[in-house]
C-alpha positions as CSV (number, residue, x, y, z in Angstrom):
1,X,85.4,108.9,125.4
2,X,86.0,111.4,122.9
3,X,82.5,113.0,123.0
4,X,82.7,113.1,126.8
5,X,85.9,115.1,126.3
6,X,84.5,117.1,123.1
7,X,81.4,118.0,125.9
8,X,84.3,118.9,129.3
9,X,86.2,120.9,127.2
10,X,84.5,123.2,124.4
11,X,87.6,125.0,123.5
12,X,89.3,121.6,123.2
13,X,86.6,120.6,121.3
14,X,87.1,122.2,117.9
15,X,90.1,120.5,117.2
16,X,89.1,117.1,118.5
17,X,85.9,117.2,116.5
18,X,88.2,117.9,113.3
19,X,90.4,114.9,113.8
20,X,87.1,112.6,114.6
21,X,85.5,113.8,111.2
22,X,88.8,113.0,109.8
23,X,89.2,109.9,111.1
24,X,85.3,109.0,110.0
25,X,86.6,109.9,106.5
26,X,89.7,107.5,106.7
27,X,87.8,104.7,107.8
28,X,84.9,105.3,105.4
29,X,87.9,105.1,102.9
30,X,88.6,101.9,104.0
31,X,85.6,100.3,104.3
32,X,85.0,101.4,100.8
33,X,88.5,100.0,99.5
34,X,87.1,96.7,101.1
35,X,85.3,94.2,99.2
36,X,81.9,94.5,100.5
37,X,81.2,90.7,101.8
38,X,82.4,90.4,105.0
């Protein structure tokens, strides 16, 4: 859904693509806080 949007609207786009790589970082973070054993 995001990409889709990311691809209709370039200008849009930009700051859309900051808060995805954002949110990647966050849940990276997570997962990493996480005991890894699930």
């Amino acid at each position: 859904m995001a990409r889709r949007q990311d691809t209709a609207t370039p200008s849009k786009g930009l700051p859309c693509r900051r808060l995805t790589a954002g949110t990647r970082m966050a849940f990276r973070r997570k997962l990493a806080d996480q005991p890894t054993g699930t």
